[in-house]
Backbone as CSV, one residue per row, in Angstrom:
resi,resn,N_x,N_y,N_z,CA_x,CA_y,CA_z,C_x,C_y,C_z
1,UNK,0.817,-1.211,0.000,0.000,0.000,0.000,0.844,1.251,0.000
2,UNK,1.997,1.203,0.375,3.023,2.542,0.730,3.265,2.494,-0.674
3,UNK,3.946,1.511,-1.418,4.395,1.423,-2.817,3.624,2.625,-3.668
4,UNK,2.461,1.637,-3.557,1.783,2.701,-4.546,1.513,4.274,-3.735
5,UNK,1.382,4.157,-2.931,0.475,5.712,-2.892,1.823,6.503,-3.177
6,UNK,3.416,5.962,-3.488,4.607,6.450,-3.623,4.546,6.593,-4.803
7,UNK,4.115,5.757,-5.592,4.392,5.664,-7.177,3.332,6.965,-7.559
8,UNK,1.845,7.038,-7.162,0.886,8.343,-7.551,1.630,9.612,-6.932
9,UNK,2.139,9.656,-6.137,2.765,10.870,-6.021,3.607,11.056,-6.790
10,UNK,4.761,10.807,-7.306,5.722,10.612,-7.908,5.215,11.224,-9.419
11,UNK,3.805,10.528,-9.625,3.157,10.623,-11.244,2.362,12.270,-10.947
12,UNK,1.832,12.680,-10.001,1.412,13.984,-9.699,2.395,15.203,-9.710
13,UNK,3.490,14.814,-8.835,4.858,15.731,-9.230,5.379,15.782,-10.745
14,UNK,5.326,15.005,-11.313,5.615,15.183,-12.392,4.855,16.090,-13.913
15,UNK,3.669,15.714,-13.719,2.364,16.655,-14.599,2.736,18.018,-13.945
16,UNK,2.495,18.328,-12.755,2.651,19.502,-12.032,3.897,20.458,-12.706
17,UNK,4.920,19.436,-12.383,6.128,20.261,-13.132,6.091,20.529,-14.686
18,UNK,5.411,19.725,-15.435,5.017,19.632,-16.781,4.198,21.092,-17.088
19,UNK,3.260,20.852,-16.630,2.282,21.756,-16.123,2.871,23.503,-16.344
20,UNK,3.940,23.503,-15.535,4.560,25.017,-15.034,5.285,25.144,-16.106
21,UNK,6.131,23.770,-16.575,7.279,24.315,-18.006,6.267,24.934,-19.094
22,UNK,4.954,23.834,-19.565,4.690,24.486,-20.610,3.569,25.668,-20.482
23,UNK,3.223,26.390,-19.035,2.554,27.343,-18.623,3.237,28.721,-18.718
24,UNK,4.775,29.052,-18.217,5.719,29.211,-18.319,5.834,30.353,-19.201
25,UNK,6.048,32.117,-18.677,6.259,32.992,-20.230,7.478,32.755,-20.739
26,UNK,7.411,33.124,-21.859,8.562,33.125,-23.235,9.632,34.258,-22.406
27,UNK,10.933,33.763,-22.400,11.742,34.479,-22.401,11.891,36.288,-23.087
28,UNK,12.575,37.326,-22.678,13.062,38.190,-23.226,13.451,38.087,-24.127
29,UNK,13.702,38.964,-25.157,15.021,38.642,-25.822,16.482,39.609,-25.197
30,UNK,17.474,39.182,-25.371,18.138,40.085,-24.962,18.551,41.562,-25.541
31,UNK,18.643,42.475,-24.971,18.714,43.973,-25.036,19.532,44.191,-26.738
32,UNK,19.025,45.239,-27.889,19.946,45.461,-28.687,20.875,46.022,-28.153
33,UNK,22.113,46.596,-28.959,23.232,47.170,-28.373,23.172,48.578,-28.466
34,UNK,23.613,49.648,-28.434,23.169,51.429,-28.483,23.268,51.818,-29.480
35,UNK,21.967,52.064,-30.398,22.233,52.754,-31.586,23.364,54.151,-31.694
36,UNK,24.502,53.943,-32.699,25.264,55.163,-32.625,24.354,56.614,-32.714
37,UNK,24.562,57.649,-32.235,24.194,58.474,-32.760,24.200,59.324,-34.059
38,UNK,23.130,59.838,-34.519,22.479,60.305,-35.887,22.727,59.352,-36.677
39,UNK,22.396,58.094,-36.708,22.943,57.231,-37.681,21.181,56.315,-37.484
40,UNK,20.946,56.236,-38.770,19.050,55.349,-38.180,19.293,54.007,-38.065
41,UNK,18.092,53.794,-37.785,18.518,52.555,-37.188,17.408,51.423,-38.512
42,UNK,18.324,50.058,-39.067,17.823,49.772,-40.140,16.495,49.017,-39.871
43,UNK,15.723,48.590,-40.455,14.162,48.503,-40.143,13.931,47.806,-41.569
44,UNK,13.312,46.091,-41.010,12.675,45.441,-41.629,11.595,45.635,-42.646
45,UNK,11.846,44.991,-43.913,10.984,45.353,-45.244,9.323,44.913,-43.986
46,UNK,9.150,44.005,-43.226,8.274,43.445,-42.630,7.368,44.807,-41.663
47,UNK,8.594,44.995,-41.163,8.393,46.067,-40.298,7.842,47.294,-40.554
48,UNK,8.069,47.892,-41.749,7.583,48.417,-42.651,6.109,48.912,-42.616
49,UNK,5.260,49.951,-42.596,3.906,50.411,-42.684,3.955,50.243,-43.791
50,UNK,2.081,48.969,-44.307,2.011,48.671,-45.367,1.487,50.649,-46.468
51,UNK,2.067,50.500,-47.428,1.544,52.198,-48.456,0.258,52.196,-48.226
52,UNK,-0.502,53.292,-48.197,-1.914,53.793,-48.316,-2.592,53.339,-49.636
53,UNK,-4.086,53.054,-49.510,-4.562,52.581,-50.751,-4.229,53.623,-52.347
54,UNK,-4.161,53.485,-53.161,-4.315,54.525,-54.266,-2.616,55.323,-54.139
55,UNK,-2.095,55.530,-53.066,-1.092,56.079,-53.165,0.154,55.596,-54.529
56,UNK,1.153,56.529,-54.643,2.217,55.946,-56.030,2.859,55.957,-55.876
57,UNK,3.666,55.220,-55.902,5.257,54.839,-55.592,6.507,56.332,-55.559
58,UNK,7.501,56.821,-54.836,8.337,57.820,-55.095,8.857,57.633,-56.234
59,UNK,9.177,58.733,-57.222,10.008,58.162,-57.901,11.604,57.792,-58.139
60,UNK,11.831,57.428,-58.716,13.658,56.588,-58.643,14.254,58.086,-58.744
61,UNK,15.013,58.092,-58.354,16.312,59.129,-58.122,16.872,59.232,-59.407
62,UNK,16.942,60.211,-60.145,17.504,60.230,-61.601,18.611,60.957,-61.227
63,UNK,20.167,59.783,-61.804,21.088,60.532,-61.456,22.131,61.944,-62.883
64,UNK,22.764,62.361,-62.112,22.824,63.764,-62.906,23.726,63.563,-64.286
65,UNK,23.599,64.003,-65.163,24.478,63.514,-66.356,25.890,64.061,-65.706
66,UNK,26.916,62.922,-66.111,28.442,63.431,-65.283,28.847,64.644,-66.928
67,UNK,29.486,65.526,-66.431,29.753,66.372,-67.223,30.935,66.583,-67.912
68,UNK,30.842,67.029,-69.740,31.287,66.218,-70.510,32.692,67.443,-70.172
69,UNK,34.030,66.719,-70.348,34.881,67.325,-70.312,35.046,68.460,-71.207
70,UNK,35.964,69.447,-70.835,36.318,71.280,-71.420,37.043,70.815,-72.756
71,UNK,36.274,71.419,-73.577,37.278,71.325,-74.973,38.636,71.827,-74.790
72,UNK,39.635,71.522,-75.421,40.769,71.770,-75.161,41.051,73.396,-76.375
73,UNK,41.567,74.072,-75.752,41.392,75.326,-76.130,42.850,74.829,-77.797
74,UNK,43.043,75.914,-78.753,44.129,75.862,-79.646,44.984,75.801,-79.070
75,UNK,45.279,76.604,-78.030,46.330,76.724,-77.117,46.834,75.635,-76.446
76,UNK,45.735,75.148,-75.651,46.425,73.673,-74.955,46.926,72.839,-75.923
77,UNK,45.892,72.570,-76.900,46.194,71.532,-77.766,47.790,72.104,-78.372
78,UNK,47.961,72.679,-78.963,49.641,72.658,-79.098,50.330,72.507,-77.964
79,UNK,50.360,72.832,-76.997,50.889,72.477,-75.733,51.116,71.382,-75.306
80,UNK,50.272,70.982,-75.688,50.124,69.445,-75.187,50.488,68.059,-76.395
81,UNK,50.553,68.423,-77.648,51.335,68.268,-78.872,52.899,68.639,-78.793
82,UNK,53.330,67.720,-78.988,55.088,68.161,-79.094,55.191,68.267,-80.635
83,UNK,56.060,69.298,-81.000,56.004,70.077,-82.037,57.211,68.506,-82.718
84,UNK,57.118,68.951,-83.969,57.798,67.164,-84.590,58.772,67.778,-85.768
85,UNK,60.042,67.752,-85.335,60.651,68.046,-86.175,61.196,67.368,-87.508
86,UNK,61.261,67.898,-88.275,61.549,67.359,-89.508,63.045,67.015,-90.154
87,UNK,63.414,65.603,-90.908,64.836,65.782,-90.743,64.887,65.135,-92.374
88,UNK,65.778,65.857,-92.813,66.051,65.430,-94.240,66.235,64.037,-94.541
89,UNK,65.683,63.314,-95.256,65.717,61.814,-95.597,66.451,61.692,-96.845
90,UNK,67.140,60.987,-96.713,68.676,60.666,-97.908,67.803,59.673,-98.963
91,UNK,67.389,59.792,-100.039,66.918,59.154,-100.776,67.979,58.477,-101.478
92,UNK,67.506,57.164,-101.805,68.161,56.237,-101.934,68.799,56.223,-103.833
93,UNK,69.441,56.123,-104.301,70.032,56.595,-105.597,69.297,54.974,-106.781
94,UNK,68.265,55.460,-107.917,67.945,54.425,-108.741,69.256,53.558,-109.074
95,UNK,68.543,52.005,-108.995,69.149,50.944,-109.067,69.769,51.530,-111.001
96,UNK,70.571,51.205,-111.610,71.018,51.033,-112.694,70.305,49.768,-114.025
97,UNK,69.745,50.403,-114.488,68.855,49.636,-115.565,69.839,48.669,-116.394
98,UNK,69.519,47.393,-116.203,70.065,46.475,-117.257,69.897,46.631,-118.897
99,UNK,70.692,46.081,-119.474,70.419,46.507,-120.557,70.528,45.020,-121.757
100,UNK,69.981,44.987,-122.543,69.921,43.756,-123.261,69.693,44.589,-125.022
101,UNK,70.667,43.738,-125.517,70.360,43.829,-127.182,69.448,42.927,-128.091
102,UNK,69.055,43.092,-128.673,67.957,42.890,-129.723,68.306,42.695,-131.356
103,UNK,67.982,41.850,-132.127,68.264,41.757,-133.432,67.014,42.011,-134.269
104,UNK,66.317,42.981,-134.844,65.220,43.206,-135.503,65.369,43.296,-136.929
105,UNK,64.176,41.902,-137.306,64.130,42.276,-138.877,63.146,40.910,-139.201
106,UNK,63.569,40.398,-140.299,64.182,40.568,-141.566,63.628,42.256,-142.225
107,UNK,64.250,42.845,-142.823,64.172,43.891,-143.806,64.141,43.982,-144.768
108,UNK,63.313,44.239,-145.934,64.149,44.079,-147.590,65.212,45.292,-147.737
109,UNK,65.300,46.145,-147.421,66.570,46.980,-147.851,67.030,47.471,-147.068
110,UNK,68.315,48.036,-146.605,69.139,49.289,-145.787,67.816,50.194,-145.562
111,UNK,67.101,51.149,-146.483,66.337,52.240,-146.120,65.320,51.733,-145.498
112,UNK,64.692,50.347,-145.746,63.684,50.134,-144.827,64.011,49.650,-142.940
113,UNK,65.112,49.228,-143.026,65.779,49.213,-141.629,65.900,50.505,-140.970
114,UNK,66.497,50.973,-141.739,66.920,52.392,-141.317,65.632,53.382,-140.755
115,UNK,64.667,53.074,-141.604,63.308,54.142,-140.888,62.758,53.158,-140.206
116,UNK,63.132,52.338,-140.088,62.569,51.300,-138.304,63.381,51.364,-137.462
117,UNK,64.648,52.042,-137.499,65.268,52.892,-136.683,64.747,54.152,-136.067
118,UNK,64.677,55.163,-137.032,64.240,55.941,-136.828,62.585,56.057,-135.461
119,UNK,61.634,55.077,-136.100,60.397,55.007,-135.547,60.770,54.634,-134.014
120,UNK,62.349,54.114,-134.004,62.320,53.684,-132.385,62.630,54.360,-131.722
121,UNK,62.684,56.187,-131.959,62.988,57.458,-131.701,64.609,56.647,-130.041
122,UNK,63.968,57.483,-128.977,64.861,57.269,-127.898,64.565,56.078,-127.474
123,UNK,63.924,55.099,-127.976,63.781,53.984,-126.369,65.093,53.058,-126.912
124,UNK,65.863,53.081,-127.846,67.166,52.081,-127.897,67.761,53.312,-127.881
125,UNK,69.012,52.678,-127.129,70.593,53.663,-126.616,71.399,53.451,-127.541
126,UNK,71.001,52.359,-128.444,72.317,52.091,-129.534,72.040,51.433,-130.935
127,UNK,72.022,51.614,-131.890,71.443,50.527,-132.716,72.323,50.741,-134.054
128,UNK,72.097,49.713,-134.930,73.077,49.968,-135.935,71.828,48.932,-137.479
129,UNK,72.571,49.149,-138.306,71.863,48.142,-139.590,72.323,47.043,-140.096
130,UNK,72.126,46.036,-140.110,73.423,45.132,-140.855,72.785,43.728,-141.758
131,UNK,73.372,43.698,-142.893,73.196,42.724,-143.593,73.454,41.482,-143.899
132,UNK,72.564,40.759,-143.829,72.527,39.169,-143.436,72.640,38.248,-144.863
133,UNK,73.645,37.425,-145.487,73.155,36.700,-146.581,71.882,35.683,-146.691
134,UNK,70.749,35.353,-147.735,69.570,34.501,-147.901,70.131,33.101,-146.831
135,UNK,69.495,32.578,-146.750,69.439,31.007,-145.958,70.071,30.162,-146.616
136,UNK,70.243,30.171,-147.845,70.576,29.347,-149.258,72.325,28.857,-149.110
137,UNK,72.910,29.553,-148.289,74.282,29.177,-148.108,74.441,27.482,-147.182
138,UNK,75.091,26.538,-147.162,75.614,25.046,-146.560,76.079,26.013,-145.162
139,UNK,76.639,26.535,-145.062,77.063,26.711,-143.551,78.328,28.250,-143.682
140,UNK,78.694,28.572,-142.299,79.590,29.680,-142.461,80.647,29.561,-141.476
141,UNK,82.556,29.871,-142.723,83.129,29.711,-141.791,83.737,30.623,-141.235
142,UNK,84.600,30.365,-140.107,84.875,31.290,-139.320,86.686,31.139,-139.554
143,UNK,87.610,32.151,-139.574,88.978,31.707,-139.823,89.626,33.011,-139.937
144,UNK,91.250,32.364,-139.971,92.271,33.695,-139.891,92.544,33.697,-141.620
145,UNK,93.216,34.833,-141.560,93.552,34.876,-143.501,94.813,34.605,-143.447
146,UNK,95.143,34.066,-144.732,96.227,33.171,-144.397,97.725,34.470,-144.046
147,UNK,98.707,33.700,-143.855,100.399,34.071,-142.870,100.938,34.035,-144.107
148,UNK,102.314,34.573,-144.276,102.967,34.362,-144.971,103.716,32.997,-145.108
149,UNK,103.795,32.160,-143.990,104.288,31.148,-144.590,104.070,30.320,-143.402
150,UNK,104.475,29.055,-143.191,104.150,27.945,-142.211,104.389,28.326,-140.966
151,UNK,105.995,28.377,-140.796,106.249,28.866,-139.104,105.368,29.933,-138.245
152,UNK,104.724,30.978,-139.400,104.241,31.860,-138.706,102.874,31.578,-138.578
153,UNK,101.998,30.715,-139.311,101.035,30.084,-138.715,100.908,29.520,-137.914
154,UNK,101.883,28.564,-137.737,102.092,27.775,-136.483,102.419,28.262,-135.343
155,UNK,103.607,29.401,-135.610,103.124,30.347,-134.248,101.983,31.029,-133.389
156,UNK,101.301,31.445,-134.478,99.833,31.822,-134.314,98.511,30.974,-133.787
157,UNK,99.051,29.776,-134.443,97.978,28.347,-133.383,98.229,28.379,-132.185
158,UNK,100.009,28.252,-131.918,100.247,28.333,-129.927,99.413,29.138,-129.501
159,UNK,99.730,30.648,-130.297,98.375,31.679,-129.157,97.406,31.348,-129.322
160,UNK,96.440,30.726,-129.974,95.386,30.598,-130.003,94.803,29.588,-128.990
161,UNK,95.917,28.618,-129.442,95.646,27.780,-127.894,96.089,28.017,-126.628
162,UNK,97.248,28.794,-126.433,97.621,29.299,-125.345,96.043,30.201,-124.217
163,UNK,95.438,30.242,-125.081,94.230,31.851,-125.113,93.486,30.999,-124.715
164,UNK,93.460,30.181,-124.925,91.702,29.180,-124.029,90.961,28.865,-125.454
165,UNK,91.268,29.109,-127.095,90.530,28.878,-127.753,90.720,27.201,-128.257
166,UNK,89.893,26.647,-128.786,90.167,25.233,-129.290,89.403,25.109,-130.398
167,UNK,89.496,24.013,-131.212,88.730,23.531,-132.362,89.441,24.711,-133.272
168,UNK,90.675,24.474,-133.942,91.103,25.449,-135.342,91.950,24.344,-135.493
169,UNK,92.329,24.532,-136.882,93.169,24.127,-137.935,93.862,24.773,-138.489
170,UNK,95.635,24.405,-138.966,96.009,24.951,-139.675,96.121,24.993,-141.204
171,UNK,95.166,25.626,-142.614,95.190,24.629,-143.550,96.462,25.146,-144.533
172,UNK,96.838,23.724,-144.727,98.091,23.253,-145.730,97.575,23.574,-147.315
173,UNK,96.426,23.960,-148.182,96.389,24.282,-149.320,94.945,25.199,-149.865
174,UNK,95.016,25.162,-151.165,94.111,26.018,-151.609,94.222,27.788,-151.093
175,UNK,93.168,28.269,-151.725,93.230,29.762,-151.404,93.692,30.397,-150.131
176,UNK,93.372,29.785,-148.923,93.603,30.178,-147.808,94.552,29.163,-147.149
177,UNK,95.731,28.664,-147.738,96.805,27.939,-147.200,97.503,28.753,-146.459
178,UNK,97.952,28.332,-145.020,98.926,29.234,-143.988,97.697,29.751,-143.295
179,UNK,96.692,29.678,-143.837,95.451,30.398,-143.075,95.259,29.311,-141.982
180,UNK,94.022,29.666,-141.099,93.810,28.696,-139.536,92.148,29.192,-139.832
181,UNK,91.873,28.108,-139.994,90.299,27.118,-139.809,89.799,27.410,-138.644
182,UNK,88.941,27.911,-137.723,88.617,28.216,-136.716,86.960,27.514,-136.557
183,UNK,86.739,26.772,-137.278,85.358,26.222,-137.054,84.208,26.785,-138.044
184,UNK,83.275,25.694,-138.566,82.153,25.724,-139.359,81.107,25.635,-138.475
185,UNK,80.401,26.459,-139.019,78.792,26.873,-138.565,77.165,26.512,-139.022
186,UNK,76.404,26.189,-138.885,74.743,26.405,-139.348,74.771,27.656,-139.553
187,UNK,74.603,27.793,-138.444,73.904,29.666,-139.103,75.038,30.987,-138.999
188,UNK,74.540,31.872,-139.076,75.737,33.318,-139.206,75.851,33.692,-138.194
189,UNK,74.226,33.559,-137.367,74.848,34.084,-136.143,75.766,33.076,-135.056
190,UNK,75.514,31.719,-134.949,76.344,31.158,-134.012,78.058,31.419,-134.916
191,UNK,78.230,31.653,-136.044,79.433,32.338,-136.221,80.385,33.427,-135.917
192,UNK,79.074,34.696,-135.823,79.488,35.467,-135.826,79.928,35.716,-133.744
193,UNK,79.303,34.748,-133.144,79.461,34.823,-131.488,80.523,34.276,-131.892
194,UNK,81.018,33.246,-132.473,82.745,32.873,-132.322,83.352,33.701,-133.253
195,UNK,83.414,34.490,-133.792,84.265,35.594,-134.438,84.219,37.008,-133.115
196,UNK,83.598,36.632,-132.542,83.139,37.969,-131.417,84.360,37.838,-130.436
197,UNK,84.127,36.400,-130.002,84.911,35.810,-128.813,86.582,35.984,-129.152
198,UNK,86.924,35.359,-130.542,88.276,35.640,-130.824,88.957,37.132,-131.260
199,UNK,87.625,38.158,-131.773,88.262,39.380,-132.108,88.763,39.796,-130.236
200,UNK,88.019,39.496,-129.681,87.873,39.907,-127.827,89.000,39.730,-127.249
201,UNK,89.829,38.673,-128.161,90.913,37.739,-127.806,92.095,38.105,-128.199
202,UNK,91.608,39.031,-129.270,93.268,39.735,-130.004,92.973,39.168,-131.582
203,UNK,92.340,38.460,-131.857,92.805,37.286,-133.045,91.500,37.920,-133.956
204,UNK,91.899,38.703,-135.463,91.061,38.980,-135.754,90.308,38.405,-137.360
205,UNK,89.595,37.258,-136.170,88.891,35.960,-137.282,88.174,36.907,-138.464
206,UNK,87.339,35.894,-139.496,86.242,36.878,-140.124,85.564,35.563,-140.531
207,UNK,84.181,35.915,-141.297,83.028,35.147,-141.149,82.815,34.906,-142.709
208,UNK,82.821,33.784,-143.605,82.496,33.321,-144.990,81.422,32.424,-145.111
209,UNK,80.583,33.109,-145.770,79.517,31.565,-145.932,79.991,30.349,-146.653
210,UNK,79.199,29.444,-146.838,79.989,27.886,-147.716,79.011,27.822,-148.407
211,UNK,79.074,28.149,-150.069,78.196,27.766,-151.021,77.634,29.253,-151.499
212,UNK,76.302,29.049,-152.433,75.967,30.292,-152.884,75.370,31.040,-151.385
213,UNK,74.846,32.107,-151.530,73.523,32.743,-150.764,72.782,33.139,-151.544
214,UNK,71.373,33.549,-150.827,70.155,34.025,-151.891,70.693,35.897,-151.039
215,UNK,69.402,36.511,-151.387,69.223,38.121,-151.291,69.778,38.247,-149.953
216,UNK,70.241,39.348,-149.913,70.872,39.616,-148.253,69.506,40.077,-147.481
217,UNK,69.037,39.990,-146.287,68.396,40.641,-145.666,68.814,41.205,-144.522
218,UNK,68.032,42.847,-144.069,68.882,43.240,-143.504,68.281,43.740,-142.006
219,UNK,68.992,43.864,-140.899,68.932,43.375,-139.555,68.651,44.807,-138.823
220,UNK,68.168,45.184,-138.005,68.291,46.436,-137.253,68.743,46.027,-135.574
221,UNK,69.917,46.337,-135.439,70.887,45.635,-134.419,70.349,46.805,-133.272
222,UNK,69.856,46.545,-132.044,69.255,47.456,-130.795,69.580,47.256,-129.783
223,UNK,70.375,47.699,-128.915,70.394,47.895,-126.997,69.621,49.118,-126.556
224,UNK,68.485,48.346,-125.470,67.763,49.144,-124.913,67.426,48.375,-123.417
225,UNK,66.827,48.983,-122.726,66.694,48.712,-121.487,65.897,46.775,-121.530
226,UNK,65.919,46.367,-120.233,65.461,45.192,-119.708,63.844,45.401,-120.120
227,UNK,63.689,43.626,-121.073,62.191,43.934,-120.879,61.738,44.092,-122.288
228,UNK,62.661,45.534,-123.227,61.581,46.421,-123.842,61.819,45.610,-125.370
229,UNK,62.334,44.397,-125.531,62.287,43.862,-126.904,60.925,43.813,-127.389
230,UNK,59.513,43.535,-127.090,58.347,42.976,-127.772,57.983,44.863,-127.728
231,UNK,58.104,45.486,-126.697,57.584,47.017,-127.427,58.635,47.735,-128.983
232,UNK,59.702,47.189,-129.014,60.494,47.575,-129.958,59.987,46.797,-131.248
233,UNK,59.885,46.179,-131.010,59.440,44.892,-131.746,58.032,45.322,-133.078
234,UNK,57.353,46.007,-131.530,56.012,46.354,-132.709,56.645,47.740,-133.286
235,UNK,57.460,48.811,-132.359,57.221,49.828,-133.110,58.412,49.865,-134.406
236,UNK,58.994,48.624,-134.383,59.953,48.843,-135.728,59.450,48.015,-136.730
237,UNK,57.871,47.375,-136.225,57.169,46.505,-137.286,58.045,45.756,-137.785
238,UNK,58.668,44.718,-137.055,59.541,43.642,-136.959,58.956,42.388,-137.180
239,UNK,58.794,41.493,-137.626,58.598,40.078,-137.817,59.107,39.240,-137.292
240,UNK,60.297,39.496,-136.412,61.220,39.011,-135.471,61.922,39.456,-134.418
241,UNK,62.171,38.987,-133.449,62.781,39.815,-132.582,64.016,38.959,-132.033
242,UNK,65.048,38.916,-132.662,66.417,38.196,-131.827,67.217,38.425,-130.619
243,UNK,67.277,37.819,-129.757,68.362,38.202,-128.591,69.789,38.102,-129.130
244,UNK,70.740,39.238,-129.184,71.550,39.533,-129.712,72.955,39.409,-128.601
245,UNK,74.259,39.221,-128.639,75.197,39.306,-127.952,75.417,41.046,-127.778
246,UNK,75.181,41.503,-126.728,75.771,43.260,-126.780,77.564,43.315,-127.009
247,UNK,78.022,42.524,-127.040,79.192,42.598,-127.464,79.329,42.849,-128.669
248,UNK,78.958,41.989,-129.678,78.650,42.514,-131.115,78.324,43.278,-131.728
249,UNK,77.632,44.839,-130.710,76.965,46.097,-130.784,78.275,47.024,-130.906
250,UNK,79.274,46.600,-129.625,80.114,47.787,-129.541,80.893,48.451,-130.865
């Protein structure tokens, strides 16, 4: 009997205390800290007094156009410009124009070469006329005229070979015996480049065709600048235009 009436007390103290916790006011909160002075104090969108009915919003703060900087007077502006001096520039001196020769023709006569000279007023620096035998010739040779007699031909071969030249003969008969053979040709002009080379040389060859020739035709010989053969070309109303040795010009 003690048991229990121990155990109902026990269960009465306990509700009781139950009782008071959840009866019990809500705590404080604790104190804010001291608003600084003149400084407000910030305040919840919540907190906030809801706007009056119909009322309209303030409007946004329109901020001020920032203002456009001071034109710079004539004055500053040179001032503020460094004056730029000027200094003589050494121009550089034209490169030297190459120069190339030209063989223009066929021609039927001296006078018709000659005024296709003329028509090429200044643009050739040098030109001359010269006459070519028909095609009709076997070949052309190239050679010395003959020596008075053997030894002195034969002297004349040493230099020739001494000189860097090769391919000559000395011939032993006919018209040009004691003479020196210097090589046969196709055409006049690969002759006349080895008559070029040996006059260059001291040795002064000359050029014979082999067989008949037909009509001579005749050549308008030109040095003019790099390039200008096909404009020469038309204005000497040429039918051809040859690249020429400028050696053969001088």
């Amino acid at each position: 009997m003690p048991i229990r009436a121990l155990i109902v007390l026990l269960i009465v103290l306990n509700l009781g205390v139950a009782a008071w916790w959840i009866s019990r006011p809500a705590a404080a909160p604790p104190p804010l800290p001291p608003q600084p002075e003149g400084v407000p104090r910030l305040q919840l969108l919540s907190e906030a007094a809801p706007p009056a009915p119909g009322a309209q919003p303030p409007p946004a703060p329109v901020a001020a156009p920032a203002a456009a900087p001071a034109a710079e007077t004539p004055a500053s502006t040179a001032a503020a410009v460094p004056t730029a001096t000027t200094s003589p520039v050494a121009v550089p001196a034209p490169a030297p124009t190459a120069l190339q020769c030209h063989s223009l023709g066929p021609f039927a006569t001296a006078e018709v070469a000659r005024a296709a000279g003329v028509r090429l007023g200044g643009q050739a620096t040098r030109q001359r006329t010269r006459a070519l035998p028909g095609k009709s010739a076997g070949g052309y040779n190239v050679f010395l005229p003959p020596l008075p007699d053997r030894p002195a031909a034969q002297a004349l071969a040493q230099r020739i070979d001494a000189a860097g030249f090769d391919d000559f003969l000395i011939l032993n008969s006919g018209e040009l015996a004691n003479g020196i053979a210097l090589g046969r040709y196709g055409s006049r002009e690969a002759a006349e480049r080895r008559q070029s080379a040996l006059v260059a040389g001291g040795f002064p060859a000359q050029v014979a065709p082999v067989g008949s020739e037909g009509p001579a035709q005749w050549w308008l010989d030109v040095q003019a600048g790099e390039g200008a053969g096909p404009q020469l070309k038309a204005l000497a109303a040429a039918a051809q235009s040859r690249p020429l040795d400028c050696a053969t010009l001088r």
